[in-house]
Every structure is written in structure tokens, then in C-alpha cells.
C-alpha positions in Angstrom: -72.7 22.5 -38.5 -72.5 20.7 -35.3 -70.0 17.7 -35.4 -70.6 14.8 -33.1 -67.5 13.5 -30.9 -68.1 10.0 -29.6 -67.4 9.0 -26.0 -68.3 5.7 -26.1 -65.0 3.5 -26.8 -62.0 5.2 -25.5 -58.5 3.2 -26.5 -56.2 3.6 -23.2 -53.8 1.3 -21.3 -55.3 -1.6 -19.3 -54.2 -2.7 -15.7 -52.4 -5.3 -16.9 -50.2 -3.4 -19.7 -49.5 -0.8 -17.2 -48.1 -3.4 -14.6 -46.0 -5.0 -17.6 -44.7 -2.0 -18.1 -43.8 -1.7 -14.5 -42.3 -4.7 -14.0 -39.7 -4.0 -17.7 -38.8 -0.8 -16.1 -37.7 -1.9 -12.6 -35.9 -4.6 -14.3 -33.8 -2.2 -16.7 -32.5 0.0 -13.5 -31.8 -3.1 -11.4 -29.4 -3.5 -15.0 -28.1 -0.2 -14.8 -27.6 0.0 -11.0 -25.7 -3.6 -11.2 -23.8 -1.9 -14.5 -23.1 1.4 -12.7 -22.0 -0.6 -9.3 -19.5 -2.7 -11.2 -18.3 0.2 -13.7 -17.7 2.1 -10.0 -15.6 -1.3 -8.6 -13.7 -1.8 -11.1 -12.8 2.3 -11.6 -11.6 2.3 -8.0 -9.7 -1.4 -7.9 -7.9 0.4 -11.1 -7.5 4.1 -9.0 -5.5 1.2 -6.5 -3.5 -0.5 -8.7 -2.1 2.5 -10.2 -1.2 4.6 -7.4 0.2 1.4 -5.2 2.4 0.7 -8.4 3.7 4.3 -8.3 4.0 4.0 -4.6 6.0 0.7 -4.6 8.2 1.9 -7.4 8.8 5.0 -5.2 9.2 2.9 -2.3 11.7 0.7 -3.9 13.8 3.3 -5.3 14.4 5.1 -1.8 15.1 2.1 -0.2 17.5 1.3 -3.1 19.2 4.1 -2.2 19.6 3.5 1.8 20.7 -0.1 1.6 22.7 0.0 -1.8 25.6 1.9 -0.3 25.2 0.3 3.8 28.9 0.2 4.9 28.3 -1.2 8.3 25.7 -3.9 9.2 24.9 -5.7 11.9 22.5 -8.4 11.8 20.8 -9.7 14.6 22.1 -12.3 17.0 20.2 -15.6 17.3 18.5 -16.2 20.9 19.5 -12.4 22.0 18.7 -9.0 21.4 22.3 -7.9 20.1 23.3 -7.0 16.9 26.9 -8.3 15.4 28.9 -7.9 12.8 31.6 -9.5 12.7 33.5 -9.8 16.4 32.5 -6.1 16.9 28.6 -6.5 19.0 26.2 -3.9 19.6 23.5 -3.9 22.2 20.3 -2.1 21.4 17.1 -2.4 22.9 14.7 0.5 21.7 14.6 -1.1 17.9 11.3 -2.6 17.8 10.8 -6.3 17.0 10.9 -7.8 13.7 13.7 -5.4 12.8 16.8 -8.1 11.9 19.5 -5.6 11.2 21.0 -2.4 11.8 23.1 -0.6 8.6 25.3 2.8 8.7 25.1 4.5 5.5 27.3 8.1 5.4 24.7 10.1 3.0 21.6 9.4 5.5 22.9 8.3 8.5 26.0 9.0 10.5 24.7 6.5 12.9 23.1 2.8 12.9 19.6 3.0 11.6 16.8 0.7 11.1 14.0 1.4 8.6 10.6 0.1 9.5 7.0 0.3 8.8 5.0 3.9 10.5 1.6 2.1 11.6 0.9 5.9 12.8 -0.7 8.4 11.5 1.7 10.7 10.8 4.9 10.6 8.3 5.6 8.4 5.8 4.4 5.2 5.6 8.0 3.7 5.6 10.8 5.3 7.7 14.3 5.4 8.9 15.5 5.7 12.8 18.6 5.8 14.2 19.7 4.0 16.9 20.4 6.7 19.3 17.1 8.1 19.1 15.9 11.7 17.5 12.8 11.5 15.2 12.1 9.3 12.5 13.2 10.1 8.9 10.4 10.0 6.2 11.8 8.4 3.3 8.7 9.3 1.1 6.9 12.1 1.0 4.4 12.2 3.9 1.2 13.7 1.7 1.4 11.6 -1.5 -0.6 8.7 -1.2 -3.0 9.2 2.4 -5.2 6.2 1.4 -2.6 3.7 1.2 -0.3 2.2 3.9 2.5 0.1 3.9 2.2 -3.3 6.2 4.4 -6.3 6.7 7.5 -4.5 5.8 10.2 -7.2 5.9 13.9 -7.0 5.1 16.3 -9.2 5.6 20.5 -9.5 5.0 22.1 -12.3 3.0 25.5 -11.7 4.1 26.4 -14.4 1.5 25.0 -13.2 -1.5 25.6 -9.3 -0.4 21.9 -8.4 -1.0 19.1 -7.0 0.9 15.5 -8.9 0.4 12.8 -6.3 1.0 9.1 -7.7 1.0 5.6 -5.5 2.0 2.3 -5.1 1.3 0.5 -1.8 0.4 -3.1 -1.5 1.4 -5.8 0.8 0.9 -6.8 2.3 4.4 -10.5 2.4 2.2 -11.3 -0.9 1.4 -9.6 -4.3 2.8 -9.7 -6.2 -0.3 -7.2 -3.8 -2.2 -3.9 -4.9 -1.3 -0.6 -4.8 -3.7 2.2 -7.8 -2.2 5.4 -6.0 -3.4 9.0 -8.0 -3.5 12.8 -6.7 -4.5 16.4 -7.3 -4.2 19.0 -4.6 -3.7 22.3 -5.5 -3.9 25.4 -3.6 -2.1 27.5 -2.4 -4.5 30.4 -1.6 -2.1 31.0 -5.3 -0.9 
């Protein structure tokens, strides 16, 4: 027995259902790529925020450790380029501007030293000079964070109070937006 198959009405998709169909699929990955992009922002600004935090807490402590026991300090002069402390002055002119005070400390630094912001590429992104030259002193270790720098490193001497006020930013060297303001005291403890 022979059994008939009928060509006549086929049920398929019409032009229109297929372009509906289109048109729901192109708007679920616009969804998922906005999703995804966000997820990915968010994932990175968090990367930041936790490794600057670790960075500035690092940061802080070394620099704790300098200034907290600074013997001799010598701020700098108004209107000149000399450092005094007391009636005792000392010319420099190698410390770089923006650098308002020069400290002795016996554990790191027979000498006077200044600690300032590396904008290089090599070293730390915070270190220590003396005065009378020789290389700069890392005061962190130079490989732990390469995507973040340290700008706008400010400290300055309240001779009154007997504290240090450190300020700087960390950046990411990766994206602009990413940046961390960071703000301490240290107070000397043998004043």
C-alpha cells in the first residue's frame, strides 16, 4: 500500500516572524554586553580599591617609621632656599621643590634626608634621599604594585603640635579615573 504525503501546505516561519526574532535576539546581547561591560568596571574599580588600600596602609606604615623617630629637622625658610632649625641653618640646593623639610633619623639615615614622590620608572613609588647625594632609598618594595603610582605626595611639619601631616594620591597608571586621596598624621614620639 502506497501512502500519499501531501506537499501542499507546509507550516514554516514567515519573513516577518523571523525578523521578530532578529530583532529579540540583538536586543538580549546588547543586555548581556552592557551586563558583562559593567560586571568588568565594577570588577577592576574593586581590583583598585583593594590593592591602593593595601598600598596606602603600607605606605603609611613606612613612613610612620621614618618621621616617628626624626631627631633633627629643619624646615624650610620663608622667601629662600635654606633649611633652619633653630639658629643652626643649612643650605641645600639639590632637594627638589615642594620638599618643605629636611629630618635626620639614626636607623635610616645618618644624614639629612627628604622623602619624595619617584615620578620615574624605576624604584618605589615613594622614596627617601639624602642630602649629600648617593641613590635614592626605596621605602616599599619596588615590584608590588606596578599599576599604581603615588602623586601629590605632600608632608608638612607642625613644629607646634610635633606632628608630621602626610597627604597623596595613588593612581592607577591604567585608567585615570581610579584614584585613592590618602591623608595621616604621625606624631614624633621623641619631642
Amino acid at each position: 500500500m502506497k501512502s500519499k504525503i501531501k506537499l501542499g501546505n507546509k507550516g514554516g516561519f514567515t519573513l516577518v516572524e523571523m525578523l521578530v526574532c532578529v530583532v529579540i535576539l540583538v536586543l538580549l546581547v546588547i543586555a548581556m554586553g552592557t551586563g558583562i561591560s559593567t560586571a568588568v568596571r565594577v570588577y577592576h574599580e574593586s581590583i583598585f580599591q583593594s590593592n591602593s588600600a593595601t598600598l596606602a596602609s603600607m605606605l603609611n606604615a613606612t613612613i610612620d617609621d621614618v618621621l616617628r623617630y626624626s631627631e633633627d629637622i629643619y624646615v624650610l625658610q620663608d622667601g629662600t632656599t635654606d633649611f633652619a632649625n633653630g639658629e643652626k641653618v643649612i643650605e641645600v640646593s639639590s632637594v627638589p621643590s615642594g620638599v618643605t623639610f629636611l629630618f635626620t633619623n639614626k636607623e635610616y639615615s645618618g644624614q639629612h634626608a627628604y622623602i619624595f614622590a619617584n615620578s620615574g620608572d624605576t624604584g618605589s613609588p615613594v622614596q627617601m634621599m639624602n642630602i649629600l647625594g648617593g641613590s635614592p632609598r626605596d621605602l616599599l618594595n619596588t615590584g608590588a604594585y606596578p599599576n599604581l603610582t603615588v602623586k601629590d605626595l605632600i608632608i608638612r611639619y607642625d613644629s607646634g603640635a610635633g606632628v608630621f601631616r602626610v597627604s597623596y594620591k595613588i593612581a592607577s597608571t591604567e585608567n585615570a579615573e581610579y584614584v585613592l586621596e590618602v591623608k595621616s598624621v604621625v606624631r614624633i614620639l621623641n619631642r
